[in-house]
Wavefront OBJ file of the C-alpha trace (Angstrom):
o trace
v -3.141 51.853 1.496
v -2.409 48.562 3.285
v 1.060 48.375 2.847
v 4.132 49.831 1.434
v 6.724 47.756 -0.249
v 10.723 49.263 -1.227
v 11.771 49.385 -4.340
v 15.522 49.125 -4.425
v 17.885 47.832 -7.186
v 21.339 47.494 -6.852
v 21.477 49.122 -4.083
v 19.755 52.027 -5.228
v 16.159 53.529 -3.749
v 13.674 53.893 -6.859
v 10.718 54.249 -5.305
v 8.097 51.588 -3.424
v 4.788 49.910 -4.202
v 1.937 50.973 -2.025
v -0.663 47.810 -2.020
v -4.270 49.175 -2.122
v -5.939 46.115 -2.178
v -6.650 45.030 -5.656
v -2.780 45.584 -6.708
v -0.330 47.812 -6.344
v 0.869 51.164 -7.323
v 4.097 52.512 -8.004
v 5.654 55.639 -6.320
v 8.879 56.337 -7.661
v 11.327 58.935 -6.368
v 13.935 58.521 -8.919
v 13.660 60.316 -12.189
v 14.746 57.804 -14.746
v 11.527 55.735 -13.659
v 8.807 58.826 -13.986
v 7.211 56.488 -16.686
v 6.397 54.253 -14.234
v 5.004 56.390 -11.273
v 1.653 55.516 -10.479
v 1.087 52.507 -12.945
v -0.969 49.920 -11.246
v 0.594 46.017 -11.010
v -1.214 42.826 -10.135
v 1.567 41.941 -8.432
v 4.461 42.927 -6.676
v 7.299 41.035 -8.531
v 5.672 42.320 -11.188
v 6.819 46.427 -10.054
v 9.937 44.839 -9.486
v 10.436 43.545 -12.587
v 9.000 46.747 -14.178
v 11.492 48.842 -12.091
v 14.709 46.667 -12.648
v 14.307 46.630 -16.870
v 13.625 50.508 -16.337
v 16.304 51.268 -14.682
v 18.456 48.731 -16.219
v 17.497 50.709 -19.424
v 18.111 54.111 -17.829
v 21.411 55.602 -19.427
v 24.612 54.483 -17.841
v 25.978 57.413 -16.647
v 22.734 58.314 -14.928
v 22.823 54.750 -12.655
v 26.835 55.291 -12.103
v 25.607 58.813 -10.897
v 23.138 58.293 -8.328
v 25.550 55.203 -7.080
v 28.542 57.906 -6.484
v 25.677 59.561 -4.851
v 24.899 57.134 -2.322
v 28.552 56.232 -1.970
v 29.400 59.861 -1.510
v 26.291 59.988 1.447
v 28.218 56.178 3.195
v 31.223 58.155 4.131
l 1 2 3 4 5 6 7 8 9 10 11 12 13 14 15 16 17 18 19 20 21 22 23 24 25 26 27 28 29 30 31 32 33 34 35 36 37 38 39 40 41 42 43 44 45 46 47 48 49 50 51 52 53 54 55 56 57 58 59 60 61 62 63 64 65 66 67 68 69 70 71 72 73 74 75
């Protein structure tokens, strides 16, 4: 691995994308993206497109969840 990349939408931490040298993988560390851990992209704004309709897609009360989360871990 080259280089890591974050993965963050909306605030929120999903995971990053490690570049190996033909692409990049996916390493989430959010739950709602597990379908997505350790796919291989071509490119990187292709993961974060990937991540964003994923988690976009994720249930609503799971994304206002982890946000109350990381609002709770602000104060």
């Amino acid at each position: 691995m080259r280089q890591s990349y974050i993965i963050e939408i909306d605030g929120i931490f999903l995971g990053a994308a490690a570049f190996y040298g033909d692409g990049y993988t996916f390493v989430g560390v959010d739950s709602r993206l597990k379908e997505l851990d350790g796919q291989h992209f071509d490119k990187l704004s292709d993961v974060r497109e990937a991540a964003s309709r994923t988690y976009r897609h994720a249930p609503f009360a799971a994304r206002v969840k982890a946000m109350s989360l990381q609002a709770m871990s602000r104060a």
